[in-house]
C-alpha positions as CSV (number, residue, x, y, z in Angstrom):
1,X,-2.7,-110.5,-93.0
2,X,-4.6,-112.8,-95.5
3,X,-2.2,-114.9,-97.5
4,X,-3.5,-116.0,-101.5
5,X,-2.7,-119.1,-102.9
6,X,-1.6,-118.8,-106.6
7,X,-1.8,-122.1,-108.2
8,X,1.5,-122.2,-110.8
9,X,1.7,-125.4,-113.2
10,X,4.9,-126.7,-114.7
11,X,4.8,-128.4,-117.9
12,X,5.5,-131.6,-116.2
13,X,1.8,-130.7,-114.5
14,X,-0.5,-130.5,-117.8
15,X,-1.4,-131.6,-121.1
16,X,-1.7,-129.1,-123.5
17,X,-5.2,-131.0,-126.0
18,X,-5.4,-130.3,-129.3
19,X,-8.6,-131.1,-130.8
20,X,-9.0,-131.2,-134.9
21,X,-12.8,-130.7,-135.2
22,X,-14.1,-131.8,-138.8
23,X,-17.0,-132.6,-140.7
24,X,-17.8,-136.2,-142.1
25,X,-18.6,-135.1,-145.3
26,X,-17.0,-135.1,-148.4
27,X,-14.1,-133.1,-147.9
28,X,-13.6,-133.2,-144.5
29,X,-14.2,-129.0,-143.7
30,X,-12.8,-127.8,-141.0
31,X,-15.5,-126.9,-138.2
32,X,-13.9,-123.2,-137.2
33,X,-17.3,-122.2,-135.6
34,X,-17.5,-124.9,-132.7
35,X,-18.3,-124.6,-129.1
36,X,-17.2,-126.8,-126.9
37,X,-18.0,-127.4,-123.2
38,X,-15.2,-129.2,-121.6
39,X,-15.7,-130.3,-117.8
40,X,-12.6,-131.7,-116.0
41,X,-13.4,-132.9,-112.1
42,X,-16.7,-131.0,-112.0
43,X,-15.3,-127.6,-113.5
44,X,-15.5,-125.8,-116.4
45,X,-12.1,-125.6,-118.6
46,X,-11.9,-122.7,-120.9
47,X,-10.1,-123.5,-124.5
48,X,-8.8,-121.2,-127.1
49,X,-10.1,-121.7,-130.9
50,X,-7.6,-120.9,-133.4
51,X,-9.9,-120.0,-136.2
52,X,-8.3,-123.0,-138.6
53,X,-10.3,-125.8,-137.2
54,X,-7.9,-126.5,-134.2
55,X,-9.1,-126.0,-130.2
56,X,-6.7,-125.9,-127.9
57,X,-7.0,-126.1,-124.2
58,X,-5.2,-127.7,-121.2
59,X,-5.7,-130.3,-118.3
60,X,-4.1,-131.4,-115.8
61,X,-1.4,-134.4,-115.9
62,X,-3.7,-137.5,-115.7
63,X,-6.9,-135.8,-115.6
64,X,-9.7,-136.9,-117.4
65,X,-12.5,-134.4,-119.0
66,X,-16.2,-134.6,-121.2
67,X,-16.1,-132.4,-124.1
68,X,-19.3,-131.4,-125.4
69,X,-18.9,-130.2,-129.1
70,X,-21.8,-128.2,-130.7
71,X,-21.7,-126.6,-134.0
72,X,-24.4,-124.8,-136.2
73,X,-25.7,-127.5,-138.7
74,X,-23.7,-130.5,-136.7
75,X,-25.3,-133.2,-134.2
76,X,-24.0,-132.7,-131.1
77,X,-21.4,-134.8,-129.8
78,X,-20.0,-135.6,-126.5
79,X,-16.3,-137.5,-126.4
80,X,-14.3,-138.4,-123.4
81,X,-10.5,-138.0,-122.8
82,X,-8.8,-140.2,-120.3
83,X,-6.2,-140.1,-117.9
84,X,-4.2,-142.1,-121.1
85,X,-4.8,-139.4,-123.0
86,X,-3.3,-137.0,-120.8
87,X,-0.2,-139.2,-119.7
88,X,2.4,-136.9,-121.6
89,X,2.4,-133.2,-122.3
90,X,0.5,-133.4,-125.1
91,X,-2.5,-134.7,-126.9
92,X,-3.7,-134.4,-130.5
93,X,-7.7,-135.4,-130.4
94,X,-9.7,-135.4,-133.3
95,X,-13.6,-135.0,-133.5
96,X,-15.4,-136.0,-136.1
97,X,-19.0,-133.6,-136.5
98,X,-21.9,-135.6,-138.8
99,X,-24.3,-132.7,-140.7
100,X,-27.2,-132.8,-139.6
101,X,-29.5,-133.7,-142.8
C-alpha cells in the first residue's frame, strides 16, 4: 500500500504573525482591503484577513518570509520578517501603506 505523510505542527513549531496594516495619513485608517503575498522558503503562505485591519497568518519556528502588501490607492510595499521575528509563538508586525498621491 501507499503510505501519506501528514505534516502536524505543534505550537512549539510556528509563529502565529499578526500584521496591523495602516495608512500614513492623517488618522492612521485601517487598510481592511490589502493583499498580501507572503513567500516563506520559496512557497506561497496563505493568511486570513480579519476584516478590521489585522492579517493573520503562520510560519514556521525560525522561518523567515517576504510579504508583498498591495492595496487599491497604496504604493506597494515589500517588508521582510526574520527568523528574530519568529523566535516565539507569536509576532505582532505592523505595516505602514503611504497613499499614493
Amino acid at each position: 500500500g501507499k503510505t501519506q505523510k501528514i505534516a502536524v505542527y505543534g505550537s512549539d513549531d510556528v509563529t502565529t504573525v499578526t500584521a496591523t496594516i495602516k495608512g500614513t495619513e492623517s488618522g492612521t485608517p485601517a487598510i481592511t482591503n490589502a493583499l498580501l503575498t507572503i513567500t516563506s522558503d520559496g512557497k506561497p503562505v496563505g493568511f486570513t484577513n480579519n476584516a478590521d485591519g489585522t492579517y493573520t497568518y503562520i510560519l514556521g519556528r525560525g522561518k523567515t518570509a517576504t510579504v508583498k502588501v498591495t492595496a487599491s490607492g497604496y504604493t506597494t510595499q515589500t517588508v521582510n520578517v526574520t527568523a528574530t521575528n519568529t523566535a516565539s509563538a507569536t509576532y505582532a508586525q505592523a505595516i505602514n501603506m503611504v497613499k499614493k498621491s
